[in-house]
Structure formats: C-alpha cells, structure tokens
N, C-alpha and C positions, 0 to 999 in steps of 0.2 A: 707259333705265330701269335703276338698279342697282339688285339685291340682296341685301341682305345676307349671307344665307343662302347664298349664289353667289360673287358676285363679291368676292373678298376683299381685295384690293390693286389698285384700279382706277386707272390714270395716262389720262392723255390722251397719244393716240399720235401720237407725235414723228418726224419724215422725221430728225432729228441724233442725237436719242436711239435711234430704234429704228433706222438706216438698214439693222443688219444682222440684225434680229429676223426668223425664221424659224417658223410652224406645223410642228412635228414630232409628231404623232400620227398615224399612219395607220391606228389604229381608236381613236373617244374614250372614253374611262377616263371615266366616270359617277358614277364614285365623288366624286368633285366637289361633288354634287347631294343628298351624302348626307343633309343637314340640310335641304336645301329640302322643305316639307310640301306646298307649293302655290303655284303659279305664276300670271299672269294671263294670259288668253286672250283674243284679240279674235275681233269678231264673227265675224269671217270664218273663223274655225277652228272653228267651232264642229262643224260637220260632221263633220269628223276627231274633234276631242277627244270629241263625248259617244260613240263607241265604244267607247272605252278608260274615261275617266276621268269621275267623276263634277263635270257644271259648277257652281258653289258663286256666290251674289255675298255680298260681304262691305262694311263699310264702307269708304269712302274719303273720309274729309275733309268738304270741303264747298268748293261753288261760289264766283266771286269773289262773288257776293251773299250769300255764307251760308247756298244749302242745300243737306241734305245729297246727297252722293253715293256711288252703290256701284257697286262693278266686278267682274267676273265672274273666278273662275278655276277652271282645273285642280284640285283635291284628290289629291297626291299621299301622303299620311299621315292617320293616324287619333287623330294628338298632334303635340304641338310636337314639330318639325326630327328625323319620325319619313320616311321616302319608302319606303313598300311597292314603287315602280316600279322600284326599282336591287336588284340582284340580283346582290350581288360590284360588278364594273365593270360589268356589262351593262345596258340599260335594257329593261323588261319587257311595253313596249309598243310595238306599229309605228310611231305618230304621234307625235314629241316635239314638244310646243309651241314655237311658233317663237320667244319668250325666250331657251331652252333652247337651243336647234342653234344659235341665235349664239354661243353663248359660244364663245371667254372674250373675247370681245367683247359692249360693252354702248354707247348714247349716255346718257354724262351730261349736267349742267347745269351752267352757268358760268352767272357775269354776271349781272346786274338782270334782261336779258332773256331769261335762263334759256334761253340759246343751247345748243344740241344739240354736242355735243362725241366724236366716237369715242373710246372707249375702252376699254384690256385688263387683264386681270388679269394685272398682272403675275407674279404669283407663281404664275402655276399653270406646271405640270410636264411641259406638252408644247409652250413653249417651246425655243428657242435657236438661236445665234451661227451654226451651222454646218449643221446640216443642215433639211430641210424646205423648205414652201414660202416663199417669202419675200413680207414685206410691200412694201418700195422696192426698186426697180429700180436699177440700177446709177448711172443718173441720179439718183436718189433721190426718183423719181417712185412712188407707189401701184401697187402691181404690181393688174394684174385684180383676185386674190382681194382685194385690200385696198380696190377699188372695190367689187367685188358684195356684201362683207361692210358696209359704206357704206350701198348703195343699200336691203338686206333691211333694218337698222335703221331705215332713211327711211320706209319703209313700214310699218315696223312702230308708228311712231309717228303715221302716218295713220291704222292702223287704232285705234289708242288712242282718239285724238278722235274717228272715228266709233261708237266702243265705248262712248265716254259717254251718248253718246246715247241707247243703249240704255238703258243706264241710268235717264239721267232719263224716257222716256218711261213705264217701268217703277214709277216712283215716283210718276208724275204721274196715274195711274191706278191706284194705290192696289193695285198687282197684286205686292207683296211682302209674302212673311211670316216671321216669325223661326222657324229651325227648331231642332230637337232632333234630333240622332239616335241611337238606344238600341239595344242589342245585349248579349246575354249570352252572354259566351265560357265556356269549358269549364276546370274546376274553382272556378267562381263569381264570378269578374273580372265588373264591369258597366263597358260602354265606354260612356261618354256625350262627342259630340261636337256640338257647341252654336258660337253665334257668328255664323252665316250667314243667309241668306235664300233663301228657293226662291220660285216664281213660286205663288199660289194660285189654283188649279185654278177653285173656286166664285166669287170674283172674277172670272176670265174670262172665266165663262159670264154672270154679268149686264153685262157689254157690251155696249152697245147697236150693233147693225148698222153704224150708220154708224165706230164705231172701230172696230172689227172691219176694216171692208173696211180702213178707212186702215191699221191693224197688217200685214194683210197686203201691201199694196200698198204697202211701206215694206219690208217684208222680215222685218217684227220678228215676227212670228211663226214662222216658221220658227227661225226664234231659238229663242224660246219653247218650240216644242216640241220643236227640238234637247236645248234643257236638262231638260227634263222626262224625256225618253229617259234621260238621263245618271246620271238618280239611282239606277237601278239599279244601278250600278256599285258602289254603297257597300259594296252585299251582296259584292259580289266582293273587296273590299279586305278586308271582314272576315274572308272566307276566307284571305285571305292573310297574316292577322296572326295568327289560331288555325295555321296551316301552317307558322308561324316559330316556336311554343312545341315546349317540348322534351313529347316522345311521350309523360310520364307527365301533364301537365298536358293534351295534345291528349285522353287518355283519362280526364278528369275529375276525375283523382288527381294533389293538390298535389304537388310536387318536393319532397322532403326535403333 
C-alpha cells in the first residue's frame, strides 16, 4: 500500500539495482511522517491502536460491484498533513502502526493483476552504499532483514482483506454514521473535523440477538468496541494542538 504522504520516491526493489543498498538508521527519524494525518489500520491492531490513537473509518471507493466501502484508520492530525504524533524526530506514542514501522518500505501494484511488488523509497535519508544493514547478500540473495520485511508486508496485506470485511459488515447493518467533531481552542479558533464515520451506538443496541451473537462470534465486535474506546483520544489530540500554540494564544490572548 503506498502513500502519498510517506512514501515519496517509491521503486521496486532490484537484487542489480540495489545489490549494495544498505538500512543505516539505527534510531528512525519520524520526521518522515510529518505530513501523514492518518494512517490505515487493520483489524488486528486494533487493540494497540485505540490506546493511543483515535480509530476513524473513512471512504474508500467502492466494491468490484459498485458498493460503497470504508476502511478504518489511525488519526494522527486534527487537518490536512498536520501529525500531533511526531514530536521533532520522535514519535509520541508506544504503538506505531504497522504501515508506518515498514517503512521506507511499502508493496506496490504492477500489472492487470495488480501483482504485490516490494518496494522503497528511495529517497529517504537513511539509506546507503556503505554502511548499515544490508538488503542482498553477497550472492545477491535477500538478506533475512530483506525477507522478514517481505513476509510483515504479506501479512500486512492479509490483514487489509480481512479489514474489509469489517467494513462491509458494518455497512450492511447500517451501523455507521457520519461525524463531526467540534472543539473550541483558546483565543477563539473553532476546530471542526468532519469526513468520517464512527460506529452508532443506538443502531447497536437494536440488534437483534441473533446478529449480535454472530458480531461477536466473528470477533467484530471486539472491533467495535475497540473503536469506540478510541474516540476518546480526540480529546487528547486537542490537547496537544492548544500545547503547540504560542503561551499568549494558550492564555486566551491573540498574538500580536
């Protein structure tokens, strides 16, 4: 999955082109991430993520039949390619989504068959020739790290398609609803953040038993109220955007 916001120069990675590309970061510079607002999450993370970050589903397209679909993410900003989570180089939460720890690896798409393809940015800055860990082997064989970084994208892309699902079953029971969310910061800024969908609460509860039990004996409720947890988080982020203005503005009085 590339993008944009991230992966800025992405090539497909080459055993001739890259035989002597090396990983040299030995702590990663986040600074990277600075414009990513929000990330996509699959199911399976869900547990990690809504501690930190508040879970969001947004649109995504639509099915090969034409309907619609939405997929869940991370919210890491409160605006466009704003990320409260990066903090200088540092990221300001224990759990990075696993998008994010891949980089600066991503699988794109080639071909009719929209074949899975590894790929790096190349341009990012903790590349190079000579030191670090390296990708090929002397044989110009996939070193380990160049497999297990492989195998977590493989997986990351299983959990995609079972994340859809979530989705649709979410839809198909009519358990989404478009949100708002509103906040007045300090010297009279009003933050409105809109776009998304949250699970509705009153929907859930007229469920009839028999979905119910299937929701949870599928696991999607746990889901559910993983994300539900999650929206708390927003309070927190607005914290963190009133914490980022300058002290005449945090005390109510415009900056001159």
């Amino acid at each position: 999955m590339i993008i944009g916001n991230l992966h800025r120069q992405m090539v497909a990675v080459d055993r001739q082109l890259h035989r002597q590309l090396r990983i040299h970061q030995p702590k990663m510079d986040w600074s990277v991430a600075a414009e990513l607002n929000a990330l996509f999450v699959a199911g399976a993370e869900f547990g990690d993520v809504c501690r930190e970050y508040p879970i969001l589903f947004v649109r995504a397209g639509t099915d090969p039949q034409g309907k619609p679909q939405v997929a869940p993410i991370a919210a890491f900003g409160l605006a466009p390619k704003e990320n409260l989570f990066l903090r200088g180089s540092e990221w300001r939460a224990h759990y990075v989504p696993a998008l994010l720890r891949a980089y600066p690896f991503a699988l794109g798409r080639v071909g009719p068959d929209q074949r899975g393809v590894l790929s790096i940015d190349i341009g990012w800055k903790g590349l190079s020739q000579t030191e670090g860990v390296p990708l090929f082997d002397e044989a110009g064989e996939p070193t380990e790290h160049l497999k297990t970084m492989t195998q977590q994208l493989q997986q990351i892309e299983l959990e995609v398609q079972r994340t859809r699902e979530l989705g649709r079953l979410l839809l198909d029971k009519d358990l989404l609803r478009e949100m708002r969310f509103d906040a007045d910061l300090p010297g009279g800024e009003k933050l409105k953040v809109d776009g998304f969908f949250t699970v509705d609460e009153k929907q859930l509860a007229k469920l009839s038993d028999a979905d119910l039990l299937a929701l949870h004996k599928s696991g999607v409720m746990g889901l559910v109220y993983a994300h539900l947890v999650s929206m708390g988080n927003l309070r927190k982020m607005v914290q963190w955007r009133i914490d980022a203005l300058p002290a005449a503005a945090q005390a109510g009085v415009a900056p001159s």
